[in-house]
C-alpha positions as a LaTeX table, in Angstrom:
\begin{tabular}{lrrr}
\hline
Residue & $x$ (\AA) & $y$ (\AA) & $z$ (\AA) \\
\hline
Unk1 & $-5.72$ & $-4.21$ & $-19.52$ \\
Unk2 & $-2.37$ & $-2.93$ & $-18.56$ \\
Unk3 & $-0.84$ & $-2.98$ & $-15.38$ \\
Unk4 & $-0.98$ & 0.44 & $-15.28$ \\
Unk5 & $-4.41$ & 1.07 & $-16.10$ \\
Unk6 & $-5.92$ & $-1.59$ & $-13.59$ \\
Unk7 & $-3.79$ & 0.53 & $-10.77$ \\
Unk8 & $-5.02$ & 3.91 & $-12.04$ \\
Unk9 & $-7.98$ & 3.38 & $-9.96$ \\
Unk10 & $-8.38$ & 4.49 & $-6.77$ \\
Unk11 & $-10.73$ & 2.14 & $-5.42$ \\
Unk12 & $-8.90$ & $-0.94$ & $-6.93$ \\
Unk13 & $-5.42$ & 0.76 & $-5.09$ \\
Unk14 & $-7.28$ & 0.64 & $-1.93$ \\
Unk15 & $-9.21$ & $-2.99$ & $-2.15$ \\
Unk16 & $-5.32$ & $-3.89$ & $-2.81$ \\
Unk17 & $-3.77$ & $-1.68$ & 0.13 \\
Unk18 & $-6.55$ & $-3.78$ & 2.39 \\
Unk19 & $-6.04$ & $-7.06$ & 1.05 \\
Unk20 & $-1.94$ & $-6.36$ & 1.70 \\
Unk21 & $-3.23$ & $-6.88$ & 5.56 \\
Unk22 & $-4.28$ & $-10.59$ & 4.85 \\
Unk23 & $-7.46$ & $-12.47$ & 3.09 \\
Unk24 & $-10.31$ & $-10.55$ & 3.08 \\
Unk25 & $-14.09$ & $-11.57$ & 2.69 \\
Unk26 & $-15.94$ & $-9.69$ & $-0.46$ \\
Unk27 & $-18.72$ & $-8.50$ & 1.97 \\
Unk28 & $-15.69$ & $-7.04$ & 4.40 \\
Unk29 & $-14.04$ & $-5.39$ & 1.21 \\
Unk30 & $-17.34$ & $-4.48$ & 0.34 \\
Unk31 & $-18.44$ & $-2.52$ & 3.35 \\
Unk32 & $-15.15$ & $-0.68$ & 4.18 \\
Unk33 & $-14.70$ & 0.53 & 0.14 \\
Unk34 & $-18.29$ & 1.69 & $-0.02$ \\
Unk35 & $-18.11$ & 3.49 & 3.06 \\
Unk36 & $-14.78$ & 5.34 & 2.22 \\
Unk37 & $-15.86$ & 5.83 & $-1.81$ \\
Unk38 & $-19.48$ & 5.67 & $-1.10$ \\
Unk39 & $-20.10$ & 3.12 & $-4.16$ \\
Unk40 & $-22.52$ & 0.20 & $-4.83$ \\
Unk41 & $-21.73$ & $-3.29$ & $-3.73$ \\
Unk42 & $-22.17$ & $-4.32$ & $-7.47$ \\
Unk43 & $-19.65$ & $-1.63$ & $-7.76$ \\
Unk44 & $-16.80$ & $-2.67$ & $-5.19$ \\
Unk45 & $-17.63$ & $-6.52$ & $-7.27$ \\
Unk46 & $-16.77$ & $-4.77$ & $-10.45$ \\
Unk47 & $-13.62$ & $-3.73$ & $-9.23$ \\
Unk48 & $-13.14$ & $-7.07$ & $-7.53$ \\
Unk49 & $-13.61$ & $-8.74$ & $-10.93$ \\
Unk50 & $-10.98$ & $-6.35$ & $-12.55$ \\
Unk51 & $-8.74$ & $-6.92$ & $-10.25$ \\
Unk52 & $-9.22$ & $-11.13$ & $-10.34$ \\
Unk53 & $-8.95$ & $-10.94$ & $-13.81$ \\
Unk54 & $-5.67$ & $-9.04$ & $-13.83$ \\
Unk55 & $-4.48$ & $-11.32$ & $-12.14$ \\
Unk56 & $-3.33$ & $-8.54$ & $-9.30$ \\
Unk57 & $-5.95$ & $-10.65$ & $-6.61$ \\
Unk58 & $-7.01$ & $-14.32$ & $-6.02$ \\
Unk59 & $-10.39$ & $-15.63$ & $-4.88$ \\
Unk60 & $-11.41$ & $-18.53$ & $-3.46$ \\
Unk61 & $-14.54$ & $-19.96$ & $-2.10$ \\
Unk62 & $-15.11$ & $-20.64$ & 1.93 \\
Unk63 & $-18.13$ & $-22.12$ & 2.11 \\
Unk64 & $-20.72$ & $-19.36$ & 0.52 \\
Unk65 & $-18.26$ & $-16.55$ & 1.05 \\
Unk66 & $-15.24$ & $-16.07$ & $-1.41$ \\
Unk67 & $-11.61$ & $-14.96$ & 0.64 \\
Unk68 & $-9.89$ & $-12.61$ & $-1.62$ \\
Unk69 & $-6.12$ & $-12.24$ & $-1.28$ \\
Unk70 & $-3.33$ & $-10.13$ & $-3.21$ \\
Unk71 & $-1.88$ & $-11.95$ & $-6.06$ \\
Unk72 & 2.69 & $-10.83$ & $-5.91$ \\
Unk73 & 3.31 & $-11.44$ & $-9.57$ \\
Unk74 & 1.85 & $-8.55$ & $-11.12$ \\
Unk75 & 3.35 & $-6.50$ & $-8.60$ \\
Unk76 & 6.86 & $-7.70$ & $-9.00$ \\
Unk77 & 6.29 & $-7.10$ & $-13.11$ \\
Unk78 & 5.46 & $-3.75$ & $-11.69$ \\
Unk79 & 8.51 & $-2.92$ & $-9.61$ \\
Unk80 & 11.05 & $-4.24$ & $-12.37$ \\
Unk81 & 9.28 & $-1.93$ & $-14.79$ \\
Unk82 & 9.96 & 1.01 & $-12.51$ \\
Unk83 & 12.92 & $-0.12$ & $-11.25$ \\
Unk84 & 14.67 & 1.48 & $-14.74$ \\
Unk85 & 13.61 & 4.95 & $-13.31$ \\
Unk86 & 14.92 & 4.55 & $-9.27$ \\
Unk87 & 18.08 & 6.14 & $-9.84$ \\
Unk88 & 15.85 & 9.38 & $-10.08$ \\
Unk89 & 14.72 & 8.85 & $-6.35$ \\
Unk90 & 17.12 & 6.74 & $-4.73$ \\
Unk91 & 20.31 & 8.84 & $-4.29$ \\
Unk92 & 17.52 & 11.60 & $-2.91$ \\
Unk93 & 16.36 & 9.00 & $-0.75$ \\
Unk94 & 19.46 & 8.37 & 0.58 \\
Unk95 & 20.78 & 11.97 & 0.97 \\
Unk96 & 17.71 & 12.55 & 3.12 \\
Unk97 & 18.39 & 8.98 & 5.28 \\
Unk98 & 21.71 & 11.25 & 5.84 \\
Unk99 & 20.20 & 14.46 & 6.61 \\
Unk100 & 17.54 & 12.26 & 9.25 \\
Unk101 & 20.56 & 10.66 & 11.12 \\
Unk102 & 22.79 & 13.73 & 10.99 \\
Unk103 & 19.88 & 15.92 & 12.46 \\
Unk104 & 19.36 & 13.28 & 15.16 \\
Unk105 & 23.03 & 12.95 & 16.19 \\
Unk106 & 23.81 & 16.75 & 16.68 \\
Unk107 & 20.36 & 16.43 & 18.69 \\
Unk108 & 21.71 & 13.65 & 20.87 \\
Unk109 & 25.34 & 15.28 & 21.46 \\
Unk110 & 23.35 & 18.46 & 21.85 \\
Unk111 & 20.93 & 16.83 & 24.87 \\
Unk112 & 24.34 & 15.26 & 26.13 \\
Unk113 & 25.69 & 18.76 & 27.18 \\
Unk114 & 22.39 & 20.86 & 28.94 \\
Unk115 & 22.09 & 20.14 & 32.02 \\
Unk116 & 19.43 & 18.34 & 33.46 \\
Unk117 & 15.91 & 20.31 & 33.46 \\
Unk118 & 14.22 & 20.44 & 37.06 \\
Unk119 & 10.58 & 20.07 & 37.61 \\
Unk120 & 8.91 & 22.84 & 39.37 \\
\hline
\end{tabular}
């Protein structure tokens, strides 16, 4: 399965976005995924296995439970795939990083010459 395709999920973008945080327990990826998607525990495992299998998440056992954790490579495969395209965003990006600090220095200089307000 491509990259690409294992990603155009939802749920398996969100069992990723939680295990960014740290290692997470199946049964604690389980219960927050079929709360927020409202699917089957056999269903958050699917994705799970997907995901393992990609290679975009590691498991290992603890005892009974299995810790899952993100798995980088993928990820950096993905990133120098799209960095080809960031030109397209970047210099946007940056002109807005611009705009931000230019909009927040004339509100600075502006605050620097009213007065103080007085409280009734």
């Amino acid at each position: 399965m491509h990259a690409f395709d294992v990603l155009g999920d939802p749920v398996r973008r969100r069992i990723l976005e939680l295990l960014a945080d740290g290692e997470m327990t199946s049964g604690a990826v389980g219960e927050i995924v079929r709360e927020e998607f409202g699917i089957s525990q056999p269903g958050v495992s699917q994705h799970l296995k997907v995901l393992r299998e990609n290679g975009f998440a590691t498991v290992r056992p603890e005892g009974t439970r299995r810790l899952y954790a993100v798995n980088s490579e993928p990820l950096r495969d993905i990133d120098a795939w799209l960095d080809r395209f960031r030109r397209f965003w970047t210099p946007h990006l940056d002109a807005l990083a611009t705009e931000l600090a230019r909009g927040k220095r004339e509100r600075r200089l502006r605050g620097a010459d009213e007065p103080p307000r007085s409280t009734p």
